[in-house]
C-alpha positions as CSV (number, residue, x, y, z in Angstrom):
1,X,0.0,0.0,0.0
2,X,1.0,3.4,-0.9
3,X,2.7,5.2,1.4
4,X,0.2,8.6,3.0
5,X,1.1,12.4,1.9
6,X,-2.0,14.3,1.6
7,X,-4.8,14.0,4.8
8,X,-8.0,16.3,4.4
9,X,-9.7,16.1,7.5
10,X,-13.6,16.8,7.2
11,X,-14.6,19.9,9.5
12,X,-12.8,21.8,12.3
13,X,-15.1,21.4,15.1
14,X,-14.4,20.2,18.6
15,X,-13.7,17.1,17.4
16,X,-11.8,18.3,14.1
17,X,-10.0,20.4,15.5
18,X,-8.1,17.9,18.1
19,X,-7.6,15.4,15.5
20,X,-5.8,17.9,13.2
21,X,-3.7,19.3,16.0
22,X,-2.6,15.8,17.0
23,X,-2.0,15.1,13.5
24,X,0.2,18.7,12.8
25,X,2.1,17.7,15.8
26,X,2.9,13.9,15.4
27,X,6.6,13.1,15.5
28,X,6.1,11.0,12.0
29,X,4.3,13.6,9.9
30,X,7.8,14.3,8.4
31,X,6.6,16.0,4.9
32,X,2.8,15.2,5.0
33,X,0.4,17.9,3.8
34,X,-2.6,17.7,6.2
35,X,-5.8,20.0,5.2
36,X,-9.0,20.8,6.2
37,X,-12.4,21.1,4.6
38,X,-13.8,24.0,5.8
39,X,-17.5,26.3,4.1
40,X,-15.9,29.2,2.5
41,X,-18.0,31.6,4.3
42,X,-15.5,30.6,7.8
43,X,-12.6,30.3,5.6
44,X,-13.3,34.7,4.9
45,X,-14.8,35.2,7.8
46,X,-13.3,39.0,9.7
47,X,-15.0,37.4,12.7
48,X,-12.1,37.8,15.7
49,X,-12.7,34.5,17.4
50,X,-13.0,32.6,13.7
51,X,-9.8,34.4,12.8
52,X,-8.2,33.4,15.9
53,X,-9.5,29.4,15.2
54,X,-7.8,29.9,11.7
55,X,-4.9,31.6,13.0
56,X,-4.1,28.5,15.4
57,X,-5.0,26.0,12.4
58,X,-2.4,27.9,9.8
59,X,0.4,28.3,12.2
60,X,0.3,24.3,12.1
61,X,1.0,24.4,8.6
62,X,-2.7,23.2,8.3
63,X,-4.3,24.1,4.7
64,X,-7.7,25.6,4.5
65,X,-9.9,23.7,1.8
66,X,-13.4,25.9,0.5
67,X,-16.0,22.8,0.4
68,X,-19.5,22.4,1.9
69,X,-20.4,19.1,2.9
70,X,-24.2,19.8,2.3
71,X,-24.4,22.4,-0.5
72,X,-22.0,20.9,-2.7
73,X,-23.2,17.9,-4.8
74,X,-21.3,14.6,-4.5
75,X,-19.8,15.1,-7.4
76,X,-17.9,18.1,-6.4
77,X,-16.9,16.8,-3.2
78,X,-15.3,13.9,-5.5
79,X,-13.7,15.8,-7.5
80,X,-12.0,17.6,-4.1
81,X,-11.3,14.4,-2.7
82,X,-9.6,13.2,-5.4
83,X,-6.2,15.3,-4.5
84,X,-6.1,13.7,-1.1
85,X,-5.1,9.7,-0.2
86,X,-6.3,9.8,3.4
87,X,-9.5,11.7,4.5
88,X,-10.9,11.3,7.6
89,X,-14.4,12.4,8.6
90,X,-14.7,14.8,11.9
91,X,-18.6,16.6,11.0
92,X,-20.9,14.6,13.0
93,X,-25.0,14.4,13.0
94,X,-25.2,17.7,13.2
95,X,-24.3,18.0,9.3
96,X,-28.0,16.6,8.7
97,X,-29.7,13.4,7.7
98,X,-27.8,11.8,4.8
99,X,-24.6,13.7,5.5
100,X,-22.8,10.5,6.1
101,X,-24.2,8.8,3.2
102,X,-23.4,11.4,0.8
103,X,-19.7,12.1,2.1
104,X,-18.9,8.3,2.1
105,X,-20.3,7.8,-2.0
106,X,-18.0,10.6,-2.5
107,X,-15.1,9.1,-1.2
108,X,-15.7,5.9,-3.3
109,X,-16.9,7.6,-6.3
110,X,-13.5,9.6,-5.5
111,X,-11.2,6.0,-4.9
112,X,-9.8,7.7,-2.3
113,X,-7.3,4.8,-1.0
114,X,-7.7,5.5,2.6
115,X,-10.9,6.5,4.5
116,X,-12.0,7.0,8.5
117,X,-15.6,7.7,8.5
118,X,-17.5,10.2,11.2
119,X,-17.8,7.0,13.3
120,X,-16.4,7.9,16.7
121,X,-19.1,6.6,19.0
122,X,-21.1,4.0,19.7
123,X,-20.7,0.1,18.5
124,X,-23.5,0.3,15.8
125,X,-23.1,-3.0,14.8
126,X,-24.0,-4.4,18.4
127,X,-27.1,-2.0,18.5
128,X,-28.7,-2.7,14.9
129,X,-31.3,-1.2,12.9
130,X,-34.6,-0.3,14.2
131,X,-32.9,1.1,17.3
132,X,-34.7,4.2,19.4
133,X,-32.2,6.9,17.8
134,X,-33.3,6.2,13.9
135,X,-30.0,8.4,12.8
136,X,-27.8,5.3,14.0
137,X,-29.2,3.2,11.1
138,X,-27.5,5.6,8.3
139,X,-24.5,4.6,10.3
140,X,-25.3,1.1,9.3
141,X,-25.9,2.7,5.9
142,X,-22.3,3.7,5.7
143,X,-20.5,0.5,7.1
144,X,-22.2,-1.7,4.3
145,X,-21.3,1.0,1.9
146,X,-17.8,0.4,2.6
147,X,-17.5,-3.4,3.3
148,X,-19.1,-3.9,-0.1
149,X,-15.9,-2.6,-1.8
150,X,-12.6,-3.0,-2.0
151,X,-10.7,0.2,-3.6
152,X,-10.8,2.5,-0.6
153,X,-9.7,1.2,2.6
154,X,-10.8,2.1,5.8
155,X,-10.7,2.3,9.1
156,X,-13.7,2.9,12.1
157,X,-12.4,4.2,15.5
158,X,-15.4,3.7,17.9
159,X,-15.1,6.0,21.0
160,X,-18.4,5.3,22.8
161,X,-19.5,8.7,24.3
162,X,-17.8,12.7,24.6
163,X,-16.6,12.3,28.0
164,X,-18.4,15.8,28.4
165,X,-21.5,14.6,27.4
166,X,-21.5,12.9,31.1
167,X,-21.1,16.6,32.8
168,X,-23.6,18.3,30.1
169,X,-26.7,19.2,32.2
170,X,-29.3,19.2,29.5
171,X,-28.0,15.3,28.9
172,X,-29.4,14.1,32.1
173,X,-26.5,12.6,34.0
174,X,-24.9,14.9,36.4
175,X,-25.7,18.3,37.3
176,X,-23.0,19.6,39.1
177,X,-25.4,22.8,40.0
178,X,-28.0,21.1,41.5
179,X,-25.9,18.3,42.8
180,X,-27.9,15.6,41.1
181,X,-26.9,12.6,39.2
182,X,-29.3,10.0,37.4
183,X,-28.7,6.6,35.9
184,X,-29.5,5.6,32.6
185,X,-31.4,2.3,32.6
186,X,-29.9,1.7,36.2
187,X,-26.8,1.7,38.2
188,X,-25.3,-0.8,37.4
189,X,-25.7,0.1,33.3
190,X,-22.3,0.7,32.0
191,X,-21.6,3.5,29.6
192,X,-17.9,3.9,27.7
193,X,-16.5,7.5,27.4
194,X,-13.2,9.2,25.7
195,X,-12.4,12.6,25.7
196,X,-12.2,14.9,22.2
197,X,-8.4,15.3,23.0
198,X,-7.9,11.8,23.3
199,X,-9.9,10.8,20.4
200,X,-7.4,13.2,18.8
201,X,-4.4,11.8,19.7
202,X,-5.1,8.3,19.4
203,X,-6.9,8.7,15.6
204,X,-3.3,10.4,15.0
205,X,-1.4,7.4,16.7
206,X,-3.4,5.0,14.6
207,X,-3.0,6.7,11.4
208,X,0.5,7.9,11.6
209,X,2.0,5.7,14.1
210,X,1.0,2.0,12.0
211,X,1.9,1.4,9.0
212,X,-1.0,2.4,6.8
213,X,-1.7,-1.5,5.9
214,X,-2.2,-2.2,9.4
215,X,-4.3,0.8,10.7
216,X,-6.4,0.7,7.8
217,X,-7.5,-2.9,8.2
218,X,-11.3,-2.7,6.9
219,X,-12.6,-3.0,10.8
220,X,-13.7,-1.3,13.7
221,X,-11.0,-0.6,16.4
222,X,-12.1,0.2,20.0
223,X,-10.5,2.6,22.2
224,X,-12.0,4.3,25.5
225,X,-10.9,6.5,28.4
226,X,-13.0,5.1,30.5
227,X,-16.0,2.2,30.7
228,X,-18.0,3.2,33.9
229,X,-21.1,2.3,35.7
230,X,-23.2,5.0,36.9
231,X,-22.6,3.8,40.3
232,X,-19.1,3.9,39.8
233,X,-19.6,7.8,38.2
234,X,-21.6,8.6,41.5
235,X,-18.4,8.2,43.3
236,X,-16.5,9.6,41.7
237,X,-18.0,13.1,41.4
238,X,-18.9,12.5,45.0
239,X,-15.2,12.2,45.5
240,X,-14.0,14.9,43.7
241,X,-16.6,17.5,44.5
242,X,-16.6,16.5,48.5
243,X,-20.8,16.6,47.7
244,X,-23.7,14.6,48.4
245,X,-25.5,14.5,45.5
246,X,-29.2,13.7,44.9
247,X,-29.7,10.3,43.3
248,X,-32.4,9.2,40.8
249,X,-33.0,6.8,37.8
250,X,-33.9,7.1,33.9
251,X,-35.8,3.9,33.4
252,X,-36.0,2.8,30.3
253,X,-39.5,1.8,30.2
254,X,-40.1,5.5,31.2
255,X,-37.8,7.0,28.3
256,X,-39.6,4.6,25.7
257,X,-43.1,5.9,27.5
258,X,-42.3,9.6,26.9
259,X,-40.9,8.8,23.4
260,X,-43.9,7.6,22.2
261,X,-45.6,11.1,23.5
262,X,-42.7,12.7,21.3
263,X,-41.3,10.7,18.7
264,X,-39.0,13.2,17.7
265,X,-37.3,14.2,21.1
266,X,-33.6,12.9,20.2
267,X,-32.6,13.1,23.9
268,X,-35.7,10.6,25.0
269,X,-34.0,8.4,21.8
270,X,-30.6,8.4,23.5
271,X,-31.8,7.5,27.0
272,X,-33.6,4.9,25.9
273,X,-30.5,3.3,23.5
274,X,-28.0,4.3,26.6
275,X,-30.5,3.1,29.0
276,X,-30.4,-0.7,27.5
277,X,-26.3,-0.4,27.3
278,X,-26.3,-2.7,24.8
279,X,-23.2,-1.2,22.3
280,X,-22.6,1.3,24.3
281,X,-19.4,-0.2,26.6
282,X,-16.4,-2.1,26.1
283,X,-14.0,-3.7,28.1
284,X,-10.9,-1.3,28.9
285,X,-8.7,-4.5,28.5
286,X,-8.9,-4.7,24.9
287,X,-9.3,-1.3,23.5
288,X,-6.4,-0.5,21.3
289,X,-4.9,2.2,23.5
290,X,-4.6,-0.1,26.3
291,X,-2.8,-2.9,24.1
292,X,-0.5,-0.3,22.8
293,X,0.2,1.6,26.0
294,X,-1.2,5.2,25.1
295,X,-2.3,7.2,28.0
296,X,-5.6,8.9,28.2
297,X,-7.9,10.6,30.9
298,X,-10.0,8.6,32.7
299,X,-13.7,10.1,34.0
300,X,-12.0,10.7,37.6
301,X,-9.0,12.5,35.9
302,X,-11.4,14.3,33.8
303,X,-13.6,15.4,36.3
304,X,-10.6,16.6,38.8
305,X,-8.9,18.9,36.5
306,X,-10.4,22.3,35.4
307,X,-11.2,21.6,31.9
308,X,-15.1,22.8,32.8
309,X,-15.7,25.2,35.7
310,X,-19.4,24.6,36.6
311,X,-20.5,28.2,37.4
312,X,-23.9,29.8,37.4
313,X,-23.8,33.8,38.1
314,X,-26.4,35.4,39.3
315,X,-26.8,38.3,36.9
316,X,-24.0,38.2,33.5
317,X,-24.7,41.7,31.6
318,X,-27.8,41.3,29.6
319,X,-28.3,37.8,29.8
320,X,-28.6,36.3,33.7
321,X,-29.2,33.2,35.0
322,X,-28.6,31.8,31.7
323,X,-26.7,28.3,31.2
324,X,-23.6,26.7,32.6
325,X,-20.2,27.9,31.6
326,X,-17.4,25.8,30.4
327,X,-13.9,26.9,30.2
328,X,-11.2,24.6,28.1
329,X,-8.3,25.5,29.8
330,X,-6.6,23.0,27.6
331,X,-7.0,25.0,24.2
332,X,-6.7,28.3,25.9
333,X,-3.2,26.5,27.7
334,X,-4.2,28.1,31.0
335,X,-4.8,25.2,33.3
336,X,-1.6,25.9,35.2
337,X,-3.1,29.2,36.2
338,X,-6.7,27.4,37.5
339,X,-6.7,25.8,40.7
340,X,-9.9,23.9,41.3
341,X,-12.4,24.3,43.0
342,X,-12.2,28.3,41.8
343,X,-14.4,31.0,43.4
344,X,-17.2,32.6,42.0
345,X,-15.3,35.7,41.7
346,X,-12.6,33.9,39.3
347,X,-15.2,32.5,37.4
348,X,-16.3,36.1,36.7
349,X,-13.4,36.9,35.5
350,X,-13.0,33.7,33.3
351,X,-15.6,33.8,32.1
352,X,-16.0,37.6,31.2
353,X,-12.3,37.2,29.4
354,X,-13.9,33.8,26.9
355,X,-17.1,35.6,26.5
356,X,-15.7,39.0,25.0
357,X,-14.6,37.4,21.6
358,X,-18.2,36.0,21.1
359,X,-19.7,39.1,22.3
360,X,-18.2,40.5,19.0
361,X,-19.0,38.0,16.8
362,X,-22.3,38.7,17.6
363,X,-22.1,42.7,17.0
364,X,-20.1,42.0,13.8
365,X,-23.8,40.5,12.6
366,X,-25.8,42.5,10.1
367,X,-28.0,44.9,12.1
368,X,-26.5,43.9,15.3
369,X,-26.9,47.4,16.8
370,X,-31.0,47.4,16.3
371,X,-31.0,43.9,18.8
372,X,-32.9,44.4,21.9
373,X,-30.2,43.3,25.4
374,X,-32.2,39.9,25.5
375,X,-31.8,39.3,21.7
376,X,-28.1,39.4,22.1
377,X,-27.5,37.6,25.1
378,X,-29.1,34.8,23.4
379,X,-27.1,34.9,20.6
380,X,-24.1,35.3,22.6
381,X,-24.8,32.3,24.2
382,X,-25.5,30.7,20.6
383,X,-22.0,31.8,19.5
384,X,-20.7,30.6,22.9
385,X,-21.9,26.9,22.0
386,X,-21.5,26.9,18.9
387,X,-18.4,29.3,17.6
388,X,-18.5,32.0,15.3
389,X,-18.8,30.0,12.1
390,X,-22.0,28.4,13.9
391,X,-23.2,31.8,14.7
392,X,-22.9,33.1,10.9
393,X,-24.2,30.4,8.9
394,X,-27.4,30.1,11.1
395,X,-28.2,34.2,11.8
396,X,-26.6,36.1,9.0
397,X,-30.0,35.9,6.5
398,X,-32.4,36.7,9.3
399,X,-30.1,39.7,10.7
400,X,-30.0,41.2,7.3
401,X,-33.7,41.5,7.2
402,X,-33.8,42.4,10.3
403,X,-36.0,39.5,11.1
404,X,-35.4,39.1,15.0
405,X,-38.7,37.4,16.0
406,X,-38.1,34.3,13.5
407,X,-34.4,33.6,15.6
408,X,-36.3,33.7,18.3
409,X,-38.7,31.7,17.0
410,X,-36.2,28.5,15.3
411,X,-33.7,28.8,18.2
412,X,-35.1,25.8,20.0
413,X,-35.0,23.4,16.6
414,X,-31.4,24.9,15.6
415,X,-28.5,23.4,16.0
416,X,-29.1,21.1,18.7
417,X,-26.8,18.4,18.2
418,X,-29.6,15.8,17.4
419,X,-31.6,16.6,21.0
420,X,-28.8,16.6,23.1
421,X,-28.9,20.6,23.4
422,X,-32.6,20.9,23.2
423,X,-32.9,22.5,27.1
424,X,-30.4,25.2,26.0
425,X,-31.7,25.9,23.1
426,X,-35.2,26.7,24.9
427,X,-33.7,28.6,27.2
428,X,-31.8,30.6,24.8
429,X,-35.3,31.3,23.1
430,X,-37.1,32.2,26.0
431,X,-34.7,34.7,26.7
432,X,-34.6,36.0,23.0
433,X,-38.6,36.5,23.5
434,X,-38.2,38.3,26.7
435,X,-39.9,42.1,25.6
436,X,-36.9,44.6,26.8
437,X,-36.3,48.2,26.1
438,X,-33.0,47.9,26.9
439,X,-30.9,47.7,23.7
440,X,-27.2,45.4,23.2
441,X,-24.2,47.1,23.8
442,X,-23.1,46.7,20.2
């Protein structure tokens, strides 16, 4: 097999972003080209905290690639895959039904010889078709898609869960605010969690580090941080936190029950398929980072450093009482200077330093300066989630026309990440509909 000199990664979100950082930095990249595909609208964006993500991505020697993996047909993305003999996918459900699909024909249609699909979670095979979350079947879609071919070798790194996702309070899991935790399906239900950095570093390991015969063997490989039962996550954020915390369970006969009410919640689908933990864990023992010796955080590790500062102010500027605040001390390289548990008072200040780039993001909009001080914290918040690019691509038509009520109006069914961010999103439009005569700061 050829040897590899030209990687695209597929997007440059949370996820992309790590992977092509760990790639740009691996001691064997010697002369490979790595790229990214990014929509041209962030690759011109004058947007300071888009620039600054740019910024960061060129002074790795990263290339910037114009593409759009849902406007462009999948004949253009083949033709821009063509120039590339490793791609690897990093733009998850949130691209939209038949994302996947589409980007995979376009990889074969493209022969591209070397191919890691938008994979990284849970073992799909295990779960099957007809499962509560439908969108897992297209996964199923894309696995027979490439095992019915032979051209384009490939390779599927399943993850099992964002570590995060645990600590997300809109998920359901723990609450550090309230000091509440509940199980999925029961306590003794296992659930197996890596962290984007990880996920990162060891796609990088596998791709760079093997020889490309060997890592891109036409199977899944398993790797984890961590395989926990919620009993066992009880303890440790018990531990950690020096709390009592409140205790309850997420049956799944109750998530199935208040599915059928709402067939379309996505978080009701992903307590009910987390719920049955069938898929969803894997024995440490024989995940591929523990066979080859590569060190990554563990949920107890995770949870004792201060990657995310819970913190809930009272009253933030125009927008109070609003969400929970996370602070990645990693990608800001600050985590020497954060000593948890922090004050509320550093938190302030933390928070008031990460917030300023989005706060002009979000005055750099169309119109910005005829939003009302509730309009724009929600959008701030948006931007906050989501990052700049996020905030353009879903505001910019409506600010031009000046159409506030209609963001206020699709903020709960926008960008949501397939249900997972549904409670933020709410609050984010309640807030947005909140009559003020108080105008932004813009």
């Amino acid at each position: 097999m050829s040897s590899i000199k030209k990687i695209l990664v597929l997007g440059a979100g949370e996820l992309g972003t790590q992977v092509l950082l760990s790639l740009a930095q691996h001691s064997r990249l010697n002369k490979i080209v790595v790229s990214v595909l990014l929509r041209p609208s962030s690759i011109a964006s004058t947007q300071p905290q888009k620039v600054r993500e740019l910024s960061l991505l060129r002074e790795h020697n990263i290339q910037l690639v114009p593409g759009d993996l849902v406007a462009d047909s999948q004949e253009s993305l083949a033709q821009t895959f063509r120039g590339y003999d490793t791609i690897i996918g990093c733009t998850g459900f949130v691209a939209g039904r038949g994302t996947q699909s589409k980007v995979t024909q376009a990889v074969l249609a493209a022969e591209v010889p070397r191919y890691i699909p938008w994979q990284f979670g849970v073992d799909y095979d295990i779960i099957g078709r007809g499962s509560a979350q439908d969108l897992f079947d297209e996964q199923l879609d894309v696995r027979d898609l490439l095992r019915s071919q032979t051209k384009t070798r490939w390779k599927i790194i399943s993850t099992g869960m964002f570590i995060s996702f645990l600590f997300e309070p809109s998920f359901g899991v723990v609450d550090m605010e309230n000091s509440s935790i509940c199980a999925l399906g029961g306590w003794d239900t296992k659930v197996t969690v890596t962290a984007p950095e990880d996920i990162g570093k060891l796609t990088a390991e596998i791709v760079l580090g093997l020889e490309p015969d060997v890592a891109f063997d036409n199977r899944p490989t398993f790797v984890a941080g961590d395989t926990i039962s919620y009993a066992e996550l009880l303890r440790i954020v018990e531990d950690v936190t020096g709390r009592t915390f409140t205790k309850s369970v997420r049956t799944v006969e109750a998530a199935k029950a208040d599915l059928a009410k709402e067939p379309d919640n996505s978080l009701y689908k992903y307590q009910v398929v987390f719920g049955e933990g069938r898929g969803v864990a894997w024995d440490l023992s024989t995940t591929w980072n523990h066979e080859s010796g590569v060190n990554v955080l563990s949920v107890k590790e995770y949870a004792s450093r201060p990657l995310v500062c819970p913190f809930y102010p009272d009253s933030l500027r125009s927008y109070p009482n609003f969400s929970g605040y996370g602070h990645d001390c990693v990608a800001k390289q600050d985590c020497d200077s954060i000593k948890a548990p922090i004050s509320n008072a550093q938190g302030d200040e933390i928070l008031q330093k990460d917030l300023a780039g989005f706060e002009q993001c979000v005055c750099a909009l169309p119109n910005a300066k005829a939003l009302n001080a509730n309009q724009y914290g929600a959008l701030v918040s948006y931007a906050f989630n989501t990052g700049c690019g996020g905030l353009q691509q879903a505001w910019t038509a409506a600010m031009t026309s000046k159409n506030f009520d209609s963001i206020c109006a699709d903020l709960p069914h926008t960008n949501t990440l397939n249900g997972v961010l549904d409670n933020r999103r709410k609050k984010e439009a309640a807030l947005c509909s909140t009559p003020t005569t108080q105008m932004c700061g813009c």
